[in-house]
MARMITI-671195 format. One record per atom (N, C-alpha, C): atom name; x, y, z; residue in three letters. Coordinates in Angstrom, 3 decimals. Example, Ala and Ser with C-alpha at 12.3 -4.5 7.8 and 13.67 -1.06 7.14 Angstrom:
BEGIN
node atome=N, c1=13.190, c2=-5.690, c3=7.800, residu=ALA
node atome=CA, c1=12.300, c2=-4.500, c3=7.800, residu=ALA
node atome=C, c1=13.200, c2=-3.300, c3=7.800, residu=ALA
node atome=N, c1=12.850, c2=-2.250, c3=7.080, residu=SER
node atome=CA, c1=13.670, c2=-1.060, c3=7.140, residu=SER
node atome=C, c1=12.900, c2=0.030, c3=7.870, residu=SER
# end
This chain:
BEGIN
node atome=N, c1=171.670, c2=80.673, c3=117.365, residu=UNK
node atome=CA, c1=170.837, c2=80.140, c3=116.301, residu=UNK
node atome=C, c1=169.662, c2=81.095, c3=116.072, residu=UNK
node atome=N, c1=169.577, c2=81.310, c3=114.562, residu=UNK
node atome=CA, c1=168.357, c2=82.598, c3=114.608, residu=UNK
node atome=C, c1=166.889, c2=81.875, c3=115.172, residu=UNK
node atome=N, c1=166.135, c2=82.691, c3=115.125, residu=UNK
node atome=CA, c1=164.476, c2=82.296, c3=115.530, residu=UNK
node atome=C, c1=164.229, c2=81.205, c3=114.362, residu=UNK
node atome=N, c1=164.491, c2=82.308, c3=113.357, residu=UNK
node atome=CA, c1=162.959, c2=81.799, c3=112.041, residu=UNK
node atome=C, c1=162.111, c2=82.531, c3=111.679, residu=UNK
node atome=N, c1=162.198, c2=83.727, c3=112.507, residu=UNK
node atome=CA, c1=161.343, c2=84.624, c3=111.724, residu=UNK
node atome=C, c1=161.624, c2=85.924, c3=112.470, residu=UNK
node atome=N, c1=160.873, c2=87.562, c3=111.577, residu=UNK
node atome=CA, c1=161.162, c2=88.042, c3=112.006, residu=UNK
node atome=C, c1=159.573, c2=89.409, c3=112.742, residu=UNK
node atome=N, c1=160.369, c2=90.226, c3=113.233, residu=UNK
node atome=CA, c1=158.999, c2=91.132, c3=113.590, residu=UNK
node atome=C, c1=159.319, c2=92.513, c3=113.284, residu=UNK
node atome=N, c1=158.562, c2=93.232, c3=112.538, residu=UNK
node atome=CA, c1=158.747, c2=94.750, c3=111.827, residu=UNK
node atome=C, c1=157.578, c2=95.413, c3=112.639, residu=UNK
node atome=N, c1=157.640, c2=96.626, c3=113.005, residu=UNK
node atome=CA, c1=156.635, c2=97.639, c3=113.303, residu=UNK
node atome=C, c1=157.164, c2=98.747, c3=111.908, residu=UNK
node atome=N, c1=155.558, c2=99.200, c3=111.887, residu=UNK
node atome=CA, c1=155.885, c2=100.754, c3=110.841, residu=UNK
node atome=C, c1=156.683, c2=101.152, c3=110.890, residu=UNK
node atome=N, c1=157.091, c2=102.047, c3=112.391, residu=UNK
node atome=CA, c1=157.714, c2=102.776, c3=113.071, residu=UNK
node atome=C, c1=159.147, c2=101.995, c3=112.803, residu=UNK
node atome=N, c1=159.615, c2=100.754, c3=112.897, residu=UNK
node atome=CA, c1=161.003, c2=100.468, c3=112.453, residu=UNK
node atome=C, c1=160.932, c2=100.725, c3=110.717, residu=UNK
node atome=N, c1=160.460, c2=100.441, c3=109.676, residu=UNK
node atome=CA, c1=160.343, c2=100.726, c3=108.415, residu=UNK
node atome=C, c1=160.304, c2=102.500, c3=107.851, residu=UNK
node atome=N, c1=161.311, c2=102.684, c3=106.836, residu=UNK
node atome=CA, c1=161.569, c2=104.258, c3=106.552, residu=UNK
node atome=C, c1=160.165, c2=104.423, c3=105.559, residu=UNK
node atome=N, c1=159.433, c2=105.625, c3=106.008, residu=UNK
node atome=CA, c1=158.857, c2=105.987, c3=105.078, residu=UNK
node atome=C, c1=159.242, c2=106.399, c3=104.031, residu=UNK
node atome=N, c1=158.826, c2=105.761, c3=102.634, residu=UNK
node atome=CA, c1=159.883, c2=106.336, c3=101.377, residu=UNK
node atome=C, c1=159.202, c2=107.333, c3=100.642, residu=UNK
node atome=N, c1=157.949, c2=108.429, c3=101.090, residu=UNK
node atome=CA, c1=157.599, c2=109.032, c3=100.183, residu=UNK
node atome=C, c1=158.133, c2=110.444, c3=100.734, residu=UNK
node atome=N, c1=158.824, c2=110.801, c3=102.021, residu=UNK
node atome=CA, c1=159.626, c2=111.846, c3=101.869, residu=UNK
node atome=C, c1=158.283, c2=112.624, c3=102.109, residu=UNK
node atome=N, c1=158.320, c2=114.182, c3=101.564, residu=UNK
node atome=CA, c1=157.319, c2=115.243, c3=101.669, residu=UNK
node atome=C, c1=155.936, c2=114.946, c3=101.600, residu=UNK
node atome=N, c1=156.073, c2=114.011, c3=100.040, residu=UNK
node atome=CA, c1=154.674, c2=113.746, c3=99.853, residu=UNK
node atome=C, c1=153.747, c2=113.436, c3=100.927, residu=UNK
node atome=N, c1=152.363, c2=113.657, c3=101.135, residu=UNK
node atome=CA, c1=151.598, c2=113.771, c3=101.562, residu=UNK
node atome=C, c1=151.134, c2=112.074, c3=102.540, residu=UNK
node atome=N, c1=151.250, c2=111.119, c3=103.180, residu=UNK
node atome=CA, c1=150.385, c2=110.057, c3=103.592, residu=UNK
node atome=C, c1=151.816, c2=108.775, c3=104.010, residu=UNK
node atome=N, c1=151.892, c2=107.947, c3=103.795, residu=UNK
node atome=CA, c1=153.002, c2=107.311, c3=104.089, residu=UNK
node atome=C, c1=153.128, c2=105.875, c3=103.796, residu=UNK
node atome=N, c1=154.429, c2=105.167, c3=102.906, residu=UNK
node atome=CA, c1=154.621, c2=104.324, c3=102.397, residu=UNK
node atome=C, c1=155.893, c2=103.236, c3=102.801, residu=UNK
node atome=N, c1=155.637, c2=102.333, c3=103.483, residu=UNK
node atome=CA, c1=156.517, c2=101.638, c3=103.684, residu=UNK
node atome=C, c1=156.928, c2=100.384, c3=103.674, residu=UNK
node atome=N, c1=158.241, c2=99.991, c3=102.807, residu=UNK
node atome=CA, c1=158.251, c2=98.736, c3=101.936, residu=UNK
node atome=C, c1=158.683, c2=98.114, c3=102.858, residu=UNK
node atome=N, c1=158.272, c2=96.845, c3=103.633, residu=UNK
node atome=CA, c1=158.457, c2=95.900, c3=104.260, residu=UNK
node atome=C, c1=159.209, c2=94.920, c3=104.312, residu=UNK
node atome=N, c1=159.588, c2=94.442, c3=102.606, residu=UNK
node atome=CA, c1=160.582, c2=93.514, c3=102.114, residu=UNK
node atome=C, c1=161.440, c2=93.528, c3=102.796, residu=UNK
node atome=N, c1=162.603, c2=94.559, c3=102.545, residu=UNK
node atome=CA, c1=163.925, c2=94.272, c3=102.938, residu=UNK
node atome=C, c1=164.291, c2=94.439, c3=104.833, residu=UNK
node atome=N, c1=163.418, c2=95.064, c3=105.004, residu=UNK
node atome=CA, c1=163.585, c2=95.232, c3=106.457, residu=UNK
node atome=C, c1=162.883, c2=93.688, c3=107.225, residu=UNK
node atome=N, c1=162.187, c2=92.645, c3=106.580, residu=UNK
node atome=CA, c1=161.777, c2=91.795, c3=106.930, residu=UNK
node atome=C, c1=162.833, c2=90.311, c3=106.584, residu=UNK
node atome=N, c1=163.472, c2=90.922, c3=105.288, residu=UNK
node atome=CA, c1=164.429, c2=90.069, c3=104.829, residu=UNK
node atome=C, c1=163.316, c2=88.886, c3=104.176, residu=UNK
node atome=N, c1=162.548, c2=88.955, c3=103.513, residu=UNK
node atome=CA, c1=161.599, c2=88.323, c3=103.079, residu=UNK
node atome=C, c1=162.592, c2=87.084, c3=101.963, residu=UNK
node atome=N, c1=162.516, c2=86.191, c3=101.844, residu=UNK
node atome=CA, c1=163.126, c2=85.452, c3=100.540, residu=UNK
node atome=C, c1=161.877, c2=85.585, c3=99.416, residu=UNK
node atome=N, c1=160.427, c2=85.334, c3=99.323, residu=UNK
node atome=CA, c1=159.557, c2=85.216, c3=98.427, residu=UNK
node atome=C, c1=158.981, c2=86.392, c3=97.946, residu=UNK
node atome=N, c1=158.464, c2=86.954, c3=99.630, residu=UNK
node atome=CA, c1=157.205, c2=87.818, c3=99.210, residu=UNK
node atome=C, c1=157.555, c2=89.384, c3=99.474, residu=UNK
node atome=N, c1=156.710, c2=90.356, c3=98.599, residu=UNK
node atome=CA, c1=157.192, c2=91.373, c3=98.442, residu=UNK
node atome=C, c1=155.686, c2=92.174, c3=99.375, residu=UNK
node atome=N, c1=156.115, c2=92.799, c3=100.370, residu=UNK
node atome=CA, c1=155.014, c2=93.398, c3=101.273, residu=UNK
node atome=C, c1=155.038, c2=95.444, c3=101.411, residu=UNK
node atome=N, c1=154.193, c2=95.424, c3=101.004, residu=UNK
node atome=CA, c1=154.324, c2=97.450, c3=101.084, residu=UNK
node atome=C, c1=152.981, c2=97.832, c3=101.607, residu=UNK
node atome=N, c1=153.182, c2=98.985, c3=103.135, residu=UNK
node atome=CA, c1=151.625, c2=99.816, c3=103.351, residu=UNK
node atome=C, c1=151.675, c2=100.699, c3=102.962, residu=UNK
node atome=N, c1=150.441, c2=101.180, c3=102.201, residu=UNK
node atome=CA, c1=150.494, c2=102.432, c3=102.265, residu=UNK
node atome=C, c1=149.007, c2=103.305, c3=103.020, residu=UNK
node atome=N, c1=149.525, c2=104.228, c3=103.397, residu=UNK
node atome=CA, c1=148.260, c2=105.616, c3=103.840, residu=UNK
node atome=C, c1=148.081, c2=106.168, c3=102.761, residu=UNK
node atome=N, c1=147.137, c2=106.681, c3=102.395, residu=UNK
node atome=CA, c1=147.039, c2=107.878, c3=101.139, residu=UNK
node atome=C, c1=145.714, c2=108.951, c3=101.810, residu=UNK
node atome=N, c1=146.047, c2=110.050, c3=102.062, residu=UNK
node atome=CA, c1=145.222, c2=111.075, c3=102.841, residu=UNK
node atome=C, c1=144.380, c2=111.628, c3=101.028, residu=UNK
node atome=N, c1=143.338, c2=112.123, c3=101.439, residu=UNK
node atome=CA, c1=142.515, c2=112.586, c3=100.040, residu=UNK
node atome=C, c1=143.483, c2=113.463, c3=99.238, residu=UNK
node atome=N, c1=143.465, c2=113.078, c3=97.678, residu=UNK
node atome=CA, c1=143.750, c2=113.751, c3=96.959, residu=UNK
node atome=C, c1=145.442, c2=113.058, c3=96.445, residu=UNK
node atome=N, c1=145.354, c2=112.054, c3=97.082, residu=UNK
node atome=CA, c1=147.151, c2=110.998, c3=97.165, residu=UNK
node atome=C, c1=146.948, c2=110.848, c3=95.786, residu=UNK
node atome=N, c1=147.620, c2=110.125, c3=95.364, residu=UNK
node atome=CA, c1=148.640, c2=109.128, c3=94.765, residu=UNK
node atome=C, c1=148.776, c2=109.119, c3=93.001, residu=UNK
node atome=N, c1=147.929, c2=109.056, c3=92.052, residu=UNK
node atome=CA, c1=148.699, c2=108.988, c3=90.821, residu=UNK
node atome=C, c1=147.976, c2=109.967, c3=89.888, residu=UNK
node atome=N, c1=146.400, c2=110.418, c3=89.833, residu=UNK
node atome=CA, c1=145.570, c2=111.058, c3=89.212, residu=UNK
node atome=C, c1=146.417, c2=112.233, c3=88.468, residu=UNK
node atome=N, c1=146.627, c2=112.343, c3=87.673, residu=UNK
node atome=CA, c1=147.218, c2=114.041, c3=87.138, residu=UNK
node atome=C, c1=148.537, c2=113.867, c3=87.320, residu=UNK
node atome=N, c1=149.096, c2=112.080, c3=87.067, residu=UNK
node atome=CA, c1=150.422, c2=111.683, c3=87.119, residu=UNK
node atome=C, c1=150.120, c2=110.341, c3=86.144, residu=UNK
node atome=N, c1=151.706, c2=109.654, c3=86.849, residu=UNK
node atome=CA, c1=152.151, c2=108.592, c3=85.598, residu=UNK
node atome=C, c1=151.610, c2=107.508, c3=86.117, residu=UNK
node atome=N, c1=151.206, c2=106.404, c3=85.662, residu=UNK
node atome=CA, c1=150.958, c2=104.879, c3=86.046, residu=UNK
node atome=C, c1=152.678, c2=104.275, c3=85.836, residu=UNK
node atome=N, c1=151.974, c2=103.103, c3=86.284, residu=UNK
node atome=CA, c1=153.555, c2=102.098, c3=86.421, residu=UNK
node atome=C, c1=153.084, c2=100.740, c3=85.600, residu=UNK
node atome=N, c1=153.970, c2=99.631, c3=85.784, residu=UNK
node atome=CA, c1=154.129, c2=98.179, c3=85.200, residu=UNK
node atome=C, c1=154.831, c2=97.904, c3=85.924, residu=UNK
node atome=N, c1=154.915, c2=96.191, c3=86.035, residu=UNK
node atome=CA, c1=156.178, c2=95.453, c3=86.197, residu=UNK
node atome=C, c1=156.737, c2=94.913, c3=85.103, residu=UNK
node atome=N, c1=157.607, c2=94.743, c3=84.558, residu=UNK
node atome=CA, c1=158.249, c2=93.281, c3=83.918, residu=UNK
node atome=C, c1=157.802, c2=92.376, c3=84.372, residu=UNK
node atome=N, c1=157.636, c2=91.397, c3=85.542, residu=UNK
node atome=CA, c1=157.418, c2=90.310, c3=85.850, residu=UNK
node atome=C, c1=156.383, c2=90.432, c3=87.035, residu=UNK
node atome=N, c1=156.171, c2=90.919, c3=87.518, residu=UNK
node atome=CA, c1=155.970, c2=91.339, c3=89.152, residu=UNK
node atome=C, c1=154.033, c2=91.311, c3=89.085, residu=UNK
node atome=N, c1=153.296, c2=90.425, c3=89.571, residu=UNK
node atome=CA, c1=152.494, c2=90.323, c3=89.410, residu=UNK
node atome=C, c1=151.828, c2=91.139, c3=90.663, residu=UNK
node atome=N, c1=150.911, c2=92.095, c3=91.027, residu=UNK
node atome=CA, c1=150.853, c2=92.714, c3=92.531, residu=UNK
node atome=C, c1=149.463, c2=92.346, c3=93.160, residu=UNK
node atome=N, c1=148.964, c2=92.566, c3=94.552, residu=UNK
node atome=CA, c1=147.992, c2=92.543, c3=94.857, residu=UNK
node atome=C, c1=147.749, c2=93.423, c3=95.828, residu=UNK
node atome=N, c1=147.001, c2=94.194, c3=95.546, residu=UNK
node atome=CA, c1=146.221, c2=95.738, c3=96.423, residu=UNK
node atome=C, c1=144.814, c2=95.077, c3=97.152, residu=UNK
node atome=N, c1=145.260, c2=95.059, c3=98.770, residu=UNK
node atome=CA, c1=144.468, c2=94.966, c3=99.557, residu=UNK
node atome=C, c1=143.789, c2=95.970, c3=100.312, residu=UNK
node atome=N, c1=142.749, c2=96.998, c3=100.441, residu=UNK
node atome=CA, c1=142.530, c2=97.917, c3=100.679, residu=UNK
node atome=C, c1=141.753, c2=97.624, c3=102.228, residu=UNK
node atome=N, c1=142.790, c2=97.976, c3=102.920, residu=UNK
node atome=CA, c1=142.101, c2=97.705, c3=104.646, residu=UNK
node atome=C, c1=141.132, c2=98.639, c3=105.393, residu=UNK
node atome=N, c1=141.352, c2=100.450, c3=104.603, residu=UNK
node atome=CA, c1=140.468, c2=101.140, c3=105.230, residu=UNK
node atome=C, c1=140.570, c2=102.504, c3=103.869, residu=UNK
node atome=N, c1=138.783, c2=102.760, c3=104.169, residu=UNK
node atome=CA, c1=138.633, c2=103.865, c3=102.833, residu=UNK
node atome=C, c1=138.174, c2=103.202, c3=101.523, residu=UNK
node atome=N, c1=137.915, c2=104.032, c3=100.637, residu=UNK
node atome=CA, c1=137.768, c2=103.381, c3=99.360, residu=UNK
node atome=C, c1=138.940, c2=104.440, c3=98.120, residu=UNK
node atome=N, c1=139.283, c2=103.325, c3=97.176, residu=UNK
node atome=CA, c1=140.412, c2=104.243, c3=96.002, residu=UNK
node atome=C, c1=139.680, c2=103.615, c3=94.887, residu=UNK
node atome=N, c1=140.195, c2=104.682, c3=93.888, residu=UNK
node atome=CA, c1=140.084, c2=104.495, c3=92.545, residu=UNK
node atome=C, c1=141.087, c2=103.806, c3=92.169, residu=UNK
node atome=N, c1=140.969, c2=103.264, c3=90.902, residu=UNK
node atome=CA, c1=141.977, c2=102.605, c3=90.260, residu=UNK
node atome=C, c1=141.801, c2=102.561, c3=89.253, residu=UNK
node atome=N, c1=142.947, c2=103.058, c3=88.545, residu=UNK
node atome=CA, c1=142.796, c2=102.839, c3=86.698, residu=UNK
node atome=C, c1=143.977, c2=101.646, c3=86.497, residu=UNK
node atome=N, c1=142.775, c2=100.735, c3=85.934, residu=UNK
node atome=CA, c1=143.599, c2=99.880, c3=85.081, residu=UNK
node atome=C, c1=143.570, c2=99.891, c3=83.854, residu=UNK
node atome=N, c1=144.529, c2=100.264, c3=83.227, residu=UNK
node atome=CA, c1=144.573, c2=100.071, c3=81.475, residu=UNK
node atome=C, c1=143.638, c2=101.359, c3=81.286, residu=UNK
node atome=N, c1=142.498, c2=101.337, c3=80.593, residu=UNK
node atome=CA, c1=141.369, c2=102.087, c3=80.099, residu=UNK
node atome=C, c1=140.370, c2=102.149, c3=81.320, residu=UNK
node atome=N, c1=140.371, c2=101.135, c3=82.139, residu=UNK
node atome=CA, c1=139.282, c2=101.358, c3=83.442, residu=UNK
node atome=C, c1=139.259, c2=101.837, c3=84.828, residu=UNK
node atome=N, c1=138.493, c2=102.511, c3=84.932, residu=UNK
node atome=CA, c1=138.660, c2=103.293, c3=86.651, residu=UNK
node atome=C, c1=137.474, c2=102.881, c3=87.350, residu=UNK
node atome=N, c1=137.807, c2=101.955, c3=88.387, residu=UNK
node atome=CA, c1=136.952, c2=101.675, c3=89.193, residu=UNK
node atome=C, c1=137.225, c2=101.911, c3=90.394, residu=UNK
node atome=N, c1=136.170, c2=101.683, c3=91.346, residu=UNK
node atome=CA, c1=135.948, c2=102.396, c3=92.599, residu=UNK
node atome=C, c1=136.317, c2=100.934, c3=93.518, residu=UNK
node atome=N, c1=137.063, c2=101.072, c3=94.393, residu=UNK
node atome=CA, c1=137.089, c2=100.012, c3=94.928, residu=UNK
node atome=C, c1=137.208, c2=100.218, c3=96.380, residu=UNK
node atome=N, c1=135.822, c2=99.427, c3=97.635, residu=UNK
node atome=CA, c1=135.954, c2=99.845, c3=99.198, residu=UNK
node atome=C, c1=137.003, c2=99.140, c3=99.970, residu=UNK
node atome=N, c1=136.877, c2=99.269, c3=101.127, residu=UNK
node atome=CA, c1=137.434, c2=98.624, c3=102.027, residu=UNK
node atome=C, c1=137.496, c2=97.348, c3=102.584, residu=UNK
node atome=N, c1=138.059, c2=96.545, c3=102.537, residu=UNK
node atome=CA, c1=137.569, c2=94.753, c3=102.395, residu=UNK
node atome=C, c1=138.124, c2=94.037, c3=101.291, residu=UNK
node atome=N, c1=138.239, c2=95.005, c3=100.009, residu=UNK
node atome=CA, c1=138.724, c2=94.247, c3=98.345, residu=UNK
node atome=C, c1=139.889, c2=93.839, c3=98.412, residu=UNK
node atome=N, c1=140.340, c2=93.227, c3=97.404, residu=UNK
node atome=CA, c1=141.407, c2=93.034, c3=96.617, residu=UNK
node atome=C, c1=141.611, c2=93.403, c3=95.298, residu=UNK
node atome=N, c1=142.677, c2=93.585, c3=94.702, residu=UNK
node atome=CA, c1=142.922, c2=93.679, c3=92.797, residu=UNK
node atome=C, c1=144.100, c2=93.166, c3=92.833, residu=UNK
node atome=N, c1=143.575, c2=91.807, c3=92.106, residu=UNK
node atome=CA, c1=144.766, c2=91.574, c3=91.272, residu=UNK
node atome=C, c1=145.080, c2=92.375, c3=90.005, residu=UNK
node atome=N, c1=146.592, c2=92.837, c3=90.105, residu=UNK
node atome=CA, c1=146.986, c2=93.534, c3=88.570, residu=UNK
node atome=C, c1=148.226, c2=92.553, c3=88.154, residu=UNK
node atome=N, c1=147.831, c2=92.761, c3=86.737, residu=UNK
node atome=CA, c1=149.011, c2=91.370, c3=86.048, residu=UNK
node atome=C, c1=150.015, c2=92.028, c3=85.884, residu=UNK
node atome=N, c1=151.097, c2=92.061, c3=85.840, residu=UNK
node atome=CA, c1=153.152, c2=92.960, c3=85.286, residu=UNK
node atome=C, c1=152.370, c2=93.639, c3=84.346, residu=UNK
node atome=N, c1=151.897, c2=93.151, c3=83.151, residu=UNK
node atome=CA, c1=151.883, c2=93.817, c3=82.219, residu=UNK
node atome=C, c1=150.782, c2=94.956, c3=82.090, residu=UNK
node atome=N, c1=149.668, c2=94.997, c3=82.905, residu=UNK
node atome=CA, c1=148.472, c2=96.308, c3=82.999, residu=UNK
node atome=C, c1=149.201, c2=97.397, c3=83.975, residu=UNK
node atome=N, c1=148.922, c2=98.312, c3=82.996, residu=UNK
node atome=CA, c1=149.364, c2=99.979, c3=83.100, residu=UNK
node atome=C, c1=148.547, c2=100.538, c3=84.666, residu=UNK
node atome=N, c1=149.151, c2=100.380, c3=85.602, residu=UNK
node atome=CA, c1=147.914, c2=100.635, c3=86.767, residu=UNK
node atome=C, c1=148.486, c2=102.388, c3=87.461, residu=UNK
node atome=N, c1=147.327, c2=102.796, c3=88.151, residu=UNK
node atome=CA, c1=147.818, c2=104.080, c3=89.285, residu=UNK
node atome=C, c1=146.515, c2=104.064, c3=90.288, residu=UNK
node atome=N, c1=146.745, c2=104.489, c3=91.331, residu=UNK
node atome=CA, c1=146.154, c2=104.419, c3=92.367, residu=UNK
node atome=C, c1=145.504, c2=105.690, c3=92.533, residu=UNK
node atome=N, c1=144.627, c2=105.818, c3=93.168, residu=UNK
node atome=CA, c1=143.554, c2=107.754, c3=94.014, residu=UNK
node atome=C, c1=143.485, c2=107.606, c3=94.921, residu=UNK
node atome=N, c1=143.275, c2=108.577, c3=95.845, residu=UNK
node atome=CA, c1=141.836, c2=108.515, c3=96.952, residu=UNK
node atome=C, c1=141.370, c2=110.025, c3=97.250, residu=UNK
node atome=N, c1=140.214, c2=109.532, c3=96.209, residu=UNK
node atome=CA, c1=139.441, c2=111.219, c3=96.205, residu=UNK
node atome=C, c1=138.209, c2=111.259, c3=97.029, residu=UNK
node atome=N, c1=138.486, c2=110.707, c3=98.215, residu=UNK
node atome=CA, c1=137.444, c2=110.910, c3=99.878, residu=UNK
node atome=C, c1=137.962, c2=111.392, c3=100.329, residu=UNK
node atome=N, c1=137.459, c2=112.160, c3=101.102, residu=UNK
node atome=CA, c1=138.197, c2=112.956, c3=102.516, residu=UNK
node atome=C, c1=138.925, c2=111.986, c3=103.392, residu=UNK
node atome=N, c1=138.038, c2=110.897, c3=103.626, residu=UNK
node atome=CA, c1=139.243, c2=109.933, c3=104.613, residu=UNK
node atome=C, c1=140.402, c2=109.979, c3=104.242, residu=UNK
node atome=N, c1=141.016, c2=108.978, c3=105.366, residu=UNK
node atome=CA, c1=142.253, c2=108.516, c3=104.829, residu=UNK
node atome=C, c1=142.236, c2=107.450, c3=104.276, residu=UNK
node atome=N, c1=142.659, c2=106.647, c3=103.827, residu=UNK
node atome=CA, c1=142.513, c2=105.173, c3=103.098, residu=UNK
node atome=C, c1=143.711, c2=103.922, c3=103.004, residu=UNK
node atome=N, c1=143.997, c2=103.053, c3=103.097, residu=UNK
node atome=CA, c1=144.777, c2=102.410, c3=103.982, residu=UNK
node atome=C, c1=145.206, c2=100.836, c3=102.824, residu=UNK
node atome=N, c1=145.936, c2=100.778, c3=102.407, residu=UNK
node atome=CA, c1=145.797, c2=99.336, c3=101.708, residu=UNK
node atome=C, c1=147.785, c2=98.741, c3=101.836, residu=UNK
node atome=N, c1=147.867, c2=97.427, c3=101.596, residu=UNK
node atome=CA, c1=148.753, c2=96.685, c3=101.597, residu=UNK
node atome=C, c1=148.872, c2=96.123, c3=100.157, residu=UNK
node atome=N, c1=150.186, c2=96.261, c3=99.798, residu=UNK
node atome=CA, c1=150.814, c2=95.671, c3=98.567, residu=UNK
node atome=C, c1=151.413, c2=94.482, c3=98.373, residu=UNK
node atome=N, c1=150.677, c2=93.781, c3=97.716, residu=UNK
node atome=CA, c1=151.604, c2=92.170, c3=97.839, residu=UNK
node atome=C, c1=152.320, c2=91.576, c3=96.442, residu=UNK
node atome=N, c1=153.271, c2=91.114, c3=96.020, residu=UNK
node atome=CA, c1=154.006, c2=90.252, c3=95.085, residu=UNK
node atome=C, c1=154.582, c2=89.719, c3=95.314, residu=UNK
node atome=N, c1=154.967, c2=89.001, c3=94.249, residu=UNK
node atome=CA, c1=156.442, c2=88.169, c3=94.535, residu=UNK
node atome=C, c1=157.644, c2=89.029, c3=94.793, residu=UNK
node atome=N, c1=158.554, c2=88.565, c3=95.634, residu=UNK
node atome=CA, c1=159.462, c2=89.617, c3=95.609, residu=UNK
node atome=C, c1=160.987, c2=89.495, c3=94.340, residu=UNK
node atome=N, c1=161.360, c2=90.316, c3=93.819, residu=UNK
node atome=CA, c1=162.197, c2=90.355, c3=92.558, residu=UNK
node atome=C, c1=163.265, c2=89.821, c3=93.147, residu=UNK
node atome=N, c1=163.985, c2=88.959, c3=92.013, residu=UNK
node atome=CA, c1=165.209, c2=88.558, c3=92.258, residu=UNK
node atome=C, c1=166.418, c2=89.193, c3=91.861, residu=UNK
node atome=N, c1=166.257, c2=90.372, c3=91.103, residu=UNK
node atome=CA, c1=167.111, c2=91.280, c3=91.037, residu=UNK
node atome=C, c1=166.631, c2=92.494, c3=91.245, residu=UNK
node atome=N, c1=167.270, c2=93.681, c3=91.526, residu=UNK
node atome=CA, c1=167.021, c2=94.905, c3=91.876, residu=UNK
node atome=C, c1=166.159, c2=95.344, c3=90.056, residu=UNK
node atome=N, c1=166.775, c2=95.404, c3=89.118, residu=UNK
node atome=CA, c1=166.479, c2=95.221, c3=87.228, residu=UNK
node atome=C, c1=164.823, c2=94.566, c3=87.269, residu=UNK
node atome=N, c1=164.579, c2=93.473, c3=88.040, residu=UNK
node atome=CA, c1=163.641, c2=92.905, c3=87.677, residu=UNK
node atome=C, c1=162.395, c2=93.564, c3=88.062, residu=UNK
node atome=N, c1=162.588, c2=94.242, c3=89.665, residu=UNK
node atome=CA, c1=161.739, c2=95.150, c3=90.001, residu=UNK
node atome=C, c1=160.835, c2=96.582, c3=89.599, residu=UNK
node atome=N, c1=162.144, c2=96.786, c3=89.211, residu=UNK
node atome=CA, c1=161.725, c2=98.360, c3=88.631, residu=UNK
node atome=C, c1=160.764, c2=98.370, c3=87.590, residu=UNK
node atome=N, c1=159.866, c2=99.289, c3=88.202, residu=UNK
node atome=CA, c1=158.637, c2=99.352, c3=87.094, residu=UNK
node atome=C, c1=158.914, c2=100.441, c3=86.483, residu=UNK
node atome=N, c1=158.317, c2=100.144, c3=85.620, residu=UNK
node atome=CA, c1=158.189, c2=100.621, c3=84.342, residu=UNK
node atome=C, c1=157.122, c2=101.859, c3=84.379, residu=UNK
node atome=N, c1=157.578, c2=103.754, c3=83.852, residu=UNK
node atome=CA, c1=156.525, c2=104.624, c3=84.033, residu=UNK
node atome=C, c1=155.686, c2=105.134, c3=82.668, residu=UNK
node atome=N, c1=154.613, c2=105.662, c3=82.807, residu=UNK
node atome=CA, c1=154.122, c2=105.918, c3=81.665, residu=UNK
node atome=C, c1=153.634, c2=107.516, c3=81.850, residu=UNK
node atome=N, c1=154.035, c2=108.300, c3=81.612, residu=UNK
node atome=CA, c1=153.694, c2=109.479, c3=81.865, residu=UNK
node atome=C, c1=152.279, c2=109.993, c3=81.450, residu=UNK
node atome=N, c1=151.646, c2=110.925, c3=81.954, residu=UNK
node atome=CA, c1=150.127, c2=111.125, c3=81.597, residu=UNK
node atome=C, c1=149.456, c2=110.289, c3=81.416, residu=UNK
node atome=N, c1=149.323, c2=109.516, c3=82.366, residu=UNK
node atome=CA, c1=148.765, c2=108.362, c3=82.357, residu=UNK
node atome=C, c1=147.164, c2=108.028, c3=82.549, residu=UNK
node atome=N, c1=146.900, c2=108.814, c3=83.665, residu=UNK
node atome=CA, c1=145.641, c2=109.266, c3=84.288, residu=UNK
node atome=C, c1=145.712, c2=110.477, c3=84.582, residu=UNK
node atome=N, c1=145.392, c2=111.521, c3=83.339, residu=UNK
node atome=CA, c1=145.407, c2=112.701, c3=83.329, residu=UNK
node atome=C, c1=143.853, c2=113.543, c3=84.484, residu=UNK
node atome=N, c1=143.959, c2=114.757, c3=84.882, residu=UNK
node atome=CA, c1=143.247, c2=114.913, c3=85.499, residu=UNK
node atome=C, c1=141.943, c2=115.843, c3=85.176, residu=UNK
# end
């Protein structure tokens, strides 16, 4: 009879950013989650979308918990600075991308609902988004 629940370390979860620089790892499926959709990421200075594309969901409403460091964030038209301790809610439909232009490293957790189809997930890119 199973437990009821389960237990993930980093170290069992594949980092999916490959070369890139800091490290990202989606929690969902290795947790077998039914609801919730869980992702960490590291971003070492100079990470993640600036002088690249933003994303969307279709449906996927997210929440960026930032545990260590501070990032930028452009939402839509706005870039704000956000420390260590916050949250952002972003709705499916705002055009978002992530920074971290400190020397630290910077540390946050990704939360949503998790998609009920593989289609439903996929976000949506916008190229030159947050040009640099």
């Amino acid at each position: 009879m199973p437990k009821g629940y389960t237990v993930k370390t980093l170290a069992d979860v594949p980092d999916v950013l490959g070369d890139y620089p800091g490290e990202m790892h989606m929690l969902t499926y290795e947790l077998e989650t039914d609801q919730v959709a869980l992702t960490y990421r590291r971003m070492p200075q100079h990470t993640g979308g600036k002088g690249s594309y933003g994303h969307r969901h279709r449906s996927q409403e997210e929440v960026y918990f930032v545990l260590e460091g501070e990032l930028q964030f452009k939402l839509g038209d706005d870039v704000i600075d956000v420390p260590a301790g916050s949250a952002v809610r972003v709705p499916a439909s705002t055009w978002r991308s992530v920074w971290n232009d400190k020397p630290e490293d910077a540390e946050l957790v990704i939360v949503s609902t998790k998609a009920a189809t593989p289609e439903e997930a996929e976000a949506e890119l916008l190229a030159d988004f947050w040009p640099e």
